[in-house]
C-alpha positions in Angstrom: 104.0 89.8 108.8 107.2 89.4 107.1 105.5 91.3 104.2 104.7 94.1 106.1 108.4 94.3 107.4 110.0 94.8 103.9 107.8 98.7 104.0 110.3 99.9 106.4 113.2 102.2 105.8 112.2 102.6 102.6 111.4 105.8 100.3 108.3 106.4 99.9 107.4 108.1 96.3 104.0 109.3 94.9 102.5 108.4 91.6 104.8 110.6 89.5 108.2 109.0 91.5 108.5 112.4 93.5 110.0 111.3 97.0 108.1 112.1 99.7 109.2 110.8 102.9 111.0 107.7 104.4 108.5 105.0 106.3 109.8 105.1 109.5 107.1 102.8 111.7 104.0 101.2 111.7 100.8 102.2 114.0 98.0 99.8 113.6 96.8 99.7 110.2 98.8 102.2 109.1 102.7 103.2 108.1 104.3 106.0 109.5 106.1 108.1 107.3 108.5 110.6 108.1 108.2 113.8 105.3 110.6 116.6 106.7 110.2 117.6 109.5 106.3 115.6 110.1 105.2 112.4 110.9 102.0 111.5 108.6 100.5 108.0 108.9 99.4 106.6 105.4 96.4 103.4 105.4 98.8 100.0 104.4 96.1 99.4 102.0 97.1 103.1 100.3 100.7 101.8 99.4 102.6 99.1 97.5 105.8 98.2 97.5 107.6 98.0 94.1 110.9 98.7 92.6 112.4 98.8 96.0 110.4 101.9 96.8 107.0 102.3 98.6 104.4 104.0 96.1 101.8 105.6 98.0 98.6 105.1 95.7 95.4 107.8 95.2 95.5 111.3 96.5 96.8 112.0 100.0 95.3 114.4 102.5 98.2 115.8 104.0 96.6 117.2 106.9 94.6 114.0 108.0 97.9 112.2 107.7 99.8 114.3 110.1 96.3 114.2 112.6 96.4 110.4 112.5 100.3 110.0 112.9 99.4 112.4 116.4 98.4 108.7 117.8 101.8 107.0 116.7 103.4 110.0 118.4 101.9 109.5 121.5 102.8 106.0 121.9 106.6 106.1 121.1 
């Protein structure tokens, strides 16, 4: 649990070390993101933490990520 913790308030970068967002949340399995003005929800099992960033790892599908992150949304 503690592990999971350390994700949040972090930047999150993709594989080049472009920032994308700021984690924000987590909703079940997954962390919420915040990525301008969106919320997208990203698999923990699609991100590591390293370098004091998170690094979101494979290709993202954008839109799926905003439809899952509808769930988080919901609930807050």
């Amino acid at each position: 649990m503690r592990k999971k913790f350390a994700l949040l308030a972090r930047f999150v970068v993709d594989s080049e070390g472009k920032k994308i967002g700021e984690s924000i949340s987590f909703y079940e399995d997954m962390l919420i993101i915040k990525k301008g003005k969106d919320y997208c929800a990203i698999p923990l099992k699609h991100v590591e933490l390293k370098d004091g960033k998170i690094h979101v790892k494979g290709i993202v599908n954008w839109d799926k990520a905003k439809e899952l992150a509808k769930g988080w949304l919901k609930n807050v």
